[in-house]
C-alpha positions as CSV (number, residue, x, y, z in Angstrom):
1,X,-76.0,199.7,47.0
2,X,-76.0,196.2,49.1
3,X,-73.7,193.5,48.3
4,X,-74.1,189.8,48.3
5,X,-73.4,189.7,52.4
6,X,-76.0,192.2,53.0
7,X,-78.7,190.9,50.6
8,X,-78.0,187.1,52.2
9,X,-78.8,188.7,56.4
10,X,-81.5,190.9,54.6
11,X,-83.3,186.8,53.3
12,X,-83.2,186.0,57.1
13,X,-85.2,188.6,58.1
14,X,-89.5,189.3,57.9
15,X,-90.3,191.3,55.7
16,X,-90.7,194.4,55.3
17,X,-88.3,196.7,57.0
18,X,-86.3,199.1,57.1
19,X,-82.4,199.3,57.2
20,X,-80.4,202.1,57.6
21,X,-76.8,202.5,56.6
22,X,-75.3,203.8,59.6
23,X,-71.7,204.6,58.2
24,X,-73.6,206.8,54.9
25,X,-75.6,208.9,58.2
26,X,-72.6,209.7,60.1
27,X,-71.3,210.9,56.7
28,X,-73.4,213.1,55.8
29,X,-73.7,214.3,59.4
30,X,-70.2,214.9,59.2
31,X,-70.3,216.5,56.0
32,X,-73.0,219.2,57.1
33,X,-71.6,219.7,60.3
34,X,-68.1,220.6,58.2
35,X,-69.4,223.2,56.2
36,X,-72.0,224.4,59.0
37,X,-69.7,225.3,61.7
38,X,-67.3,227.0,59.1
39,X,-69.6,229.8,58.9
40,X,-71.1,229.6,62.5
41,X,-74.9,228.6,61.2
42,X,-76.7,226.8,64.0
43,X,-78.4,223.1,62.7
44,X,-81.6,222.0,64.1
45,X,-82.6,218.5,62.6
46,X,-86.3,218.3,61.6
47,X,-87.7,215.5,63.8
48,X,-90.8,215.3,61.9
49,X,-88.1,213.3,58.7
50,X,-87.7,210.3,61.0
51,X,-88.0,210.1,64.8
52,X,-86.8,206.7,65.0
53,X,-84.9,206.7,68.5
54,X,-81.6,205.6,67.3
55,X,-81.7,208.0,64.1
56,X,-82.3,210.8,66.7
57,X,-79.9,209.8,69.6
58,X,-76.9,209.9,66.5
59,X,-77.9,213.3,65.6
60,X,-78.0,214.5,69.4
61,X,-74.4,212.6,69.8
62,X,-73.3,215.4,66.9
63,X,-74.6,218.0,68.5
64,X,-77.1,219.4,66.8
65,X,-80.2,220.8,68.2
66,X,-84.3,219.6,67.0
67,X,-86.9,221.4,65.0
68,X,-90.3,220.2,66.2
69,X,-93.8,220.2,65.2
70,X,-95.5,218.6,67.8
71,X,-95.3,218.5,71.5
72,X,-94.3,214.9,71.4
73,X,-91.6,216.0,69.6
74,X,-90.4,218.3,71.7
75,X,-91.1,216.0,74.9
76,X,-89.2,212.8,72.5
77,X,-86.2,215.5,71.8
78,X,-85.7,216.4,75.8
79,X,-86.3,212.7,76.5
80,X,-83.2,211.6,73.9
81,X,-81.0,214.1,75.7
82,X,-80.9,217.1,72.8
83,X,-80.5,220.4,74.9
84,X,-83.8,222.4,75.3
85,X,-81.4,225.3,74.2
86,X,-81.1,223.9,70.8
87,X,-84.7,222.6,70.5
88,X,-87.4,225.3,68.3
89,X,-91.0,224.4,68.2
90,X,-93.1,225.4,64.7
91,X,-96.4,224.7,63.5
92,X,-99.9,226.6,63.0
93,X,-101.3,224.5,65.5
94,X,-100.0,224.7,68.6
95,X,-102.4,223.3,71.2
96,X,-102.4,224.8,74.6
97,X,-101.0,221.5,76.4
98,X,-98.1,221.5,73.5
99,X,-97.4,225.4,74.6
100,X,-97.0,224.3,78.1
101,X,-94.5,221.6,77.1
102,X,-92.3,224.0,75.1
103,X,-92.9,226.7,78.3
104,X,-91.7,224.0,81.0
105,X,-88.7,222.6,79.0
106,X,-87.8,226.0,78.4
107,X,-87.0,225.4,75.1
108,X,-84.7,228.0,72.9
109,X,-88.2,229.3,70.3
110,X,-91.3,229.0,69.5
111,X,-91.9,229.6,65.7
112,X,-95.1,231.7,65.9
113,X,-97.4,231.6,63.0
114,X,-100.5,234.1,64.0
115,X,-101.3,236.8,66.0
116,X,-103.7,234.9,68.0
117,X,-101.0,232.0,68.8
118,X,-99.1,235.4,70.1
119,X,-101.9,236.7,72.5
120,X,-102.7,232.4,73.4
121,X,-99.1,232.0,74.3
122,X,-98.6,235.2,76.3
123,X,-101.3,234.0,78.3
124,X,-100.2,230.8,78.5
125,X,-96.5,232.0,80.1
126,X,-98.0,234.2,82.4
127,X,-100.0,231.8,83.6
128,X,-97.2,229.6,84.5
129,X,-95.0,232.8,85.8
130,X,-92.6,231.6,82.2
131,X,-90.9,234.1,79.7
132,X,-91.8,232.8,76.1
133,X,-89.2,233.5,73.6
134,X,-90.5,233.7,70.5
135,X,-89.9,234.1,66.5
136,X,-92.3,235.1,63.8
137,X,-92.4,232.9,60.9
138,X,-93.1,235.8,58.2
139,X,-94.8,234.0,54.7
140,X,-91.8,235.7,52.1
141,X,-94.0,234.6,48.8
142,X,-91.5,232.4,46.9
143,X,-92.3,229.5,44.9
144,X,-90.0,226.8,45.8
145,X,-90.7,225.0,42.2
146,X,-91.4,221.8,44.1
147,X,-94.4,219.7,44.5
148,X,-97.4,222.0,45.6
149,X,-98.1,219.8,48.9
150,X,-94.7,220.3,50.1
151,X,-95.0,224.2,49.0
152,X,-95.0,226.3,52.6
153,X,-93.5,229.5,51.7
154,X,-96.6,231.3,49.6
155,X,-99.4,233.5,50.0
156,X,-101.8,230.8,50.0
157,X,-100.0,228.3,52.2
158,X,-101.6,228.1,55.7
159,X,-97.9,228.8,57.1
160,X,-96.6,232.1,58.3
161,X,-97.0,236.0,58.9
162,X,-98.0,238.1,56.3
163,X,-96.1,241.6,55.9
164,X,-99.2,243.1,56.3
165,X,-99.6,242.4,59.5
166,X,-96.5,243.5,61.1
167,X,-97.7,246.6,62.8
168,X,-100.1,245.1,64.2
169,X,-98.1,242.3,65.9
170,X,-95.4,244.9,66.9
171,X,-97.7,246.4,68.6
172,X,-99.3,243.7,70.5
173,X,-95.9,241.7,71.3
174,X,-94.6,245.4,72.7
175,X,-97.5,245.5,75.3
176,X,-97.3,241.9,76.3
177,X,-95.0,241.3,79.4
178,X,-94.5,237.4,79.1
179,X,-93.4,237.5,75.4
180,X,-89.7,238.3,74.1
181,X,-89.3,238.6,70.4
182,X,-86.0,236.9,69.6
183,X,-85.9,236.3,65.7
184,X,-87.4,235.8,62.2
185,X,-88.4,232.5,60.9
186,X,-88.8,231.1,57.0
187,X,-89.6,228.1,55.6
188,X,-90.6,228.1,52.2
189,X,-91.2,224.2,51.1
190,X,-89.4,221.0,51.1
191,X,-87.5,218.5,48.4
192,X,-85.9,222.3,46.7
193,X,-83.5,221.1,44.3
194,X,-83.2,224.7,42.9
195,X,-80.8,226.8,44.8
196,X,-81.4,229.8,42.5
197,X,-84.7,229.7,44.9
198,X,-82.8,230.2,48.2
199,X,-81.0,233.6,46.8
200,X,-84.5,234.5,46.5
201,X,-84.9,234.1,49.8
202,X,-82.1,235.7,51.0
203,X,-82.6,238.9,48.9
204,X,-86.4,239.1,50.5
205,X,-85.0,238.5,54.1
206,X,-83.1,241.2,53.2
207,X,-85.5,243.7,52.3
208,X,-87.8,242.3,55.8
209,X,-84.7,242.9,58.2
210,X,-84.7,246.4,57.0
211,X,-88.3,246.6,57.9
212,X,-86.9,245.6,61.5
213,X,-83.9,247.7,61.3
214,X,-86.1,250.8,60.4
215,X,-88.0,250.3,63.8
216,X,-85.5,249.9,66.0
217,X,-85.9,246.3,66.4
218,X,-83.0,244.2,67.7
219,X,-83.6,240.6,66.2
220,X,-80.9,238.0,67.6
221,X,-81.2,235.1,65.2
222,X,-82.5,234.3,61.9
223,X,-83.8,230.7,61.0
224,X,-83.9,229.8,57.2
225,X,-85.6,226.7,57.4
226,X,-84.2,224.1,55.4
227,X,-86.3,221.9,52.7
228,X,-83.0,220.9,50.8
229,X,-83.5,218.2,48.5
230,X,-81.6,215.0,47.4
231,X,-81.8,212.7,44.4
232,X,-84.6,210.4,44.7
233,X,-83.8,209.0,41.0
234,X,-79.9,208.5,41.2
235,X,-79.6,208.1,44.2
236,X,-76.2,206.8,44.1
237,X,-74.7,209.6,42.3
238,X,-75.5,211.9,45.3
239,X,-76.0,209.8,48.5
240,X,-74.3,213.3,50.7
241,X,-76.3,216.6,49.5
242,X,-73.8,219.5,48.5
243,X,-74.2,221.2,51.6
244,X,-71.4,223.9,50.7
245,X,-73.3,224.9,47.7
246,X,-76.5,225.5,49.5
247,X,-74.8,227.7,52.7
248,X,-72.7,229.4,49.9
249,X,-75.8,231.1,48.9
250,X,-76.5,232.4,52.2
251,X,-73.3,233.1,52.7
252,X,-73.2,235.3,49.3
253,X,-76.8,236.8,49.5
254,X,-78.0,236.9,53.4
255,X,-76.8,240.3,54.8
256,X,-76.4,239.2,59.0
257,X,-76.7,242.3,61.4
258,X,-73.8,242.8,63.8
259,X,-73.9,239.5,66.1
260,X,-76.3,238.0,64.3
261,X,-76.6,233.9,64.6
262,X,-78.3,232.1,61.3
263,X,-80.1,228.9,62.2
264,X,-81.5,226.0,59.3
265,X,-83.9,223.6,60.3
266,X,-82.5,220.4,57.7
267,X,-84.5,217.2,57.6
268,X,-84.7,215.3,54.6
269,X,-81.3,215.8,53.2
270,X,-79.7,214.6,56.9
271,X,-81.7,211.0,56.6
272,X,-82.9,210.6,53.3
273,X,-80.4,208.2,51.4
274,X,-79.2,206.6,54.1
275,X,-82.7,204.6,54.6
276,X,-84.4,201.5,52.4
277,X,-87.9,199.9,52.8
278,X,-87.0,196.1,52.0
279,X,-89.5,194.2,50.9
280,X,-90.7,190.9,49.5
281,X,-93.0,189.8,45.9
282,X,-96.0,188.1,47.5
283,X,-97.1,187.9,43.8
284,X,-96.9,188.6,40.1
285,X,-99.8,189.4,38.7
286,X,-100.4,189.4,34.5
287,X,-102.9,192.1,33.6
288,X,-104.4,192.6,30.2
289,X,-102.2,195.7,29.8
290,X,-99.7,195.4,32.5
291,X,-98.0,193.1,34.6
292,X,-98.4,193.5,38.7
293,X,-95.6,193.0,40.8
294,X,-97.7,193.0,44.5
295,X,-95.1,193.4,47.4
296,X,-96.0,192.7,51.2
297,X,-94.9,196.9,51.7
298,X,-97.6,199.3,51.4
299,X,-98.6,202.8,51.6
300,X,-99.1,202.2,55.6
301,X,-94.8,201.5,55.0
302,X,-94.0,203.9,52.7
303,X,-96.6,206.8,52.0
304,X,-95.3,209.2,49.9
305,X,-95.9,207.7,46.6
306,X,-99.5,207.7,47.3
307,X,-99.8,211.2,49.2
308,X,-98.1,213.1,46.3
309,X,-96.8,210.8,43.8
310,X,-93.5,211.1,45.1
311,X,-90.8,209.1,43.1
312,X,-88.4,206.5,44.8
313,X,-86.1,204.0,42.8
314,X,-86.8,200.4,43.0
315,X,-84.4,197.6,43.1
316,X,-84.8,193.9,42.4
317,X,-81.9,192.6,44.6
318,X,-82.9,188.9,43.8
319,X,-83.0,188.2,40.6
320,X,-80.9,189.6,37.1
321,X,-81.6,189.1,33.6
322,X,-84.2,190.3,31.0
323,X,-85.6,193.2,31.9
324,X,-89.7,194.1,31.9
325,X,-92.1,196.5,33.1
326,X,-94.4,196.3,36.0
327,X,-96.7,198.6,37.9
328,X,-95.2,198.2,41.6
329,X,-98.3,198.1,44.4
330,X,-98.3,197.4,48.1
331,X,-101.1,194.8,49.5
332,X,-103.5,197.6,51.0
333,X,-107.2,197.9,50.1
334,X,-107.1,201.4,47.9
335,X,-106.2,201.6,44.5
336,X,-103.7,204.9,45.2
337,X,-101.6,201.5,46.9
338,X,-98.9,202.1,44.0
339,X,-95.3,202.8,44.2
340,X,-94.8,203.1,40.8
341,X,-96.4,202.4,37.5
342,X,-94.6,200.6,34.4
343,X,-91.4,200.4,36.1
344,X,-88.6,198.2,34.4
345,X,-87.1,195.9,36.7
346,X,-85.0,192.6,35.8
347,X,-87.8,189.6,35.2
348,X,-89.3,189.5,38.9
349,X,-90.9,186.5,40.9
350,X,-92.6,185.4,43.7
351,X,-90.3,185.9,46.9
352,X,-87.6,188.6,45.2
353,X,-86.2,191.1,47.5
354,X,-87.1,194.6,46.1
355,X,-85.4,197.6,47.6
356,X,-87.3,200.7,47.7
357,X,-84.3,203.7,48.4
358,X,-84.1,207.2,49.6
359,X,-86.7,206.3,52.2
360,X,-85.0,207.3,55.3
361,X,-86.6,210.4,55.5
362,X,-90.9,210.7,55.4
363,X,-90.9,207.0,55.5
364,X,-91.0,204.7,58.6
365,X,-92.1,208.2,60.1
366,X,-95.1,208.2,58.8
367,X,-96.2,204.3,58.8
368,X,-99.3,203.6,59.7
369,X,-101.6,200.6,60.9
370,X,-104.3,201.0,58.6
371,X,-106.2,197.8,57.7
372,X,-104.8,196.4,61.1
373,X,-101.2,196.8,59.6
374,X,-98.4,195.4,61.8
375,X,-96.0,198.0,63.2
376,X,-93.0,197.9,60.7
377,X,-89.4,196.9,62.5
378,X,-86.2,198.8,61.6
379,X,-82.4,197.3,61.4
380,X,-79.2,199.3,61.7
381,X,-76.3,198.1,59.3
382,X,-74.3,198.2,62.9
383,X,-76.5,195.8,64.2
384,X,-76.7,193.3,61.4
């Protein structure tokens, strides 16, 4: 992945941090944006994968539009320049401040997950004299066969509309003058590396749009979601997702109505592989069963392994030779401080650069300062 150039700038620089290979982003971009506009589906980028202002203002350049989560989101999107036409707004808890954000920047949906969040942001819009245009993100009850944290599409989720309670919400949005029902939103989980799971969905938005169709109700868009995953273990073999395999299943298995525009929400497989956390051996450590190799990263740099044991190859890009196995952990206070547990990595000492990969996505996002942790700095390869 980095050559003898790159590793040399990376030695100059505190540790840790992370770098981003500007050239592999624009690919990919490129890539999805290819097979995207071939069949007319309309991209929103998931914020929430990585918000760092540059990652964000290279998306916008591309012209695609933002999925947020947050009201901060939405106000960092608008503040970037993405078009509040192009900007959705999700999430099952939507405070009222966040509703007014959406509301003023006029934004293109709001993902609506409840019939109270309904009646709240009627009132809300009439309030302010707005029009709220709004999608219901209906719960289709798929398994995504990925990790059960990053699971969002079942029953027992908190996310989404139940079938059951679609007279009722027809009902209420039909009497409520500062609402206008617009689409149908789905998400069903994240890191899906089984497509067979998508054609699932499609078939079950399928039989939900008839629902709709029964009724007389015109709905304008559709939004799959996204949660495509990438190769955390190869990494290498696929650094650009196959994005024509995945839209060839909707393509093959989503029945559109007459003028009707798809929308995906994609994240992770946008950023993913084109981010590293870089970091440096404070120590080795030999243990009676194992040996330690203790970086100066943590979980307050990279969180996932600890959150839900998520997997990310390691890299000595230091030192070569006989091989052994260590158990990788960060410097923070709590034992659940491990990257990864009897990992083989070339002999490994104090002051080796390791390369964690695949970590542009749920990684410098969600850093944190926890036992008074300095704010982790980020490098572009265009920069270096």
């Amino acid at each position: 992945m980095f050559n003898p150039e790159q590793i040399e700038k990376f030695k100059r620089l505190k540790t840790p941090f992370y770098y981003y290979d500007i050239s592999l982003l624009q690919k990919t971009i490129d890539e999805l944006k290819k097979e995207a506009d071939k069949r007319n589906y309309q991209i929103h980028y998931a914020v929430k994968a990585n918000a760092n202002e540059g990652i964000l203002q290279i998306i916008n350049d591309n012209g695609f539009g933002a999925d947020c989560v947050s009201g901060n989101e939405v106000s960092k999107s608008i503040e970037v320049g993405f078009d509040s036409n192009k900007i959705v707004f999700a999430g099952v808890g939507k405070s009222d401040e966040e509703i007014k954000t959406g509301l003023q920047h006029e934004i293109f949906c709001f993902n609506v997950e409840s019939i109270q969040e309904i009646e709240v942001i009627n009132s809300i819009a009439g309030s302010m004299n707005k029009t709220a245009p709004i999608a219901l993100r209906i719960n289709p009850n798929i398994n995504p066969k990925t990790h059960h944290y990053i699971t969002t599409g079942l029953e027992e989720n908190k996310f989404g509309i139940n079938f059951d309670d679609f007279d009722q919400i027809l009902g209420k949005i039909s009497s409520y003058k500062n609402l206008v029902l617009t689409g149908l939103h789905f998400h069903i989980g994240s890191q899906v590396t089984d497509l067979e799971v998508y054609k699932s969905l499609c078939i079950r938005i399928n039989e939900l749009q008839k629902w709709f169709v029964d009724h007389n109700i015109e709905i304008k868009h559709l939004n799959a979601g996204g949660g495509l995953g990438v190769n955390y273990e190869n990494p290498d073999e696929n650094l650009i997702p196959d994005f024509k395999s995945f839209f060839r299943v909707f393509e093959q298995f989503l029945e559109l109505q007459p003028d009707q525009i798809l929308h995906f929400e994609i994240g992770r497989a946008v950023v993913a592989q084109c981010g590293s956390l870089i970091s440096k051996v404070l120590f080795i450590k030999e243990g009676l069963n194992t040996n330690f190799a203790i970086l100066d990263a943590g979980m307050t740099e990279l969180l996932r392994p600890a959150l839900y044991q998520a997997y990310h190859k390691i890299e000595n890009l230091t030192s070569i030779g006989k091989e052994k196995r260590y158990d990788v952990v960060g410097p923070i206070c709590e034992s659940s401080d491990t990257f990864a547990k009897s990992y083989i990595l070339p002999e490994t000492k104090r002051g080796d650069l390791i390369s964690l990969r695949s970590t542009g996505a749920y990684g410098e996002v969600m850093a944190s300062h926890y036992n008074l942790r300095s704010a982790i700095q980020s490098y572009f390869s265009d920069q270096l």
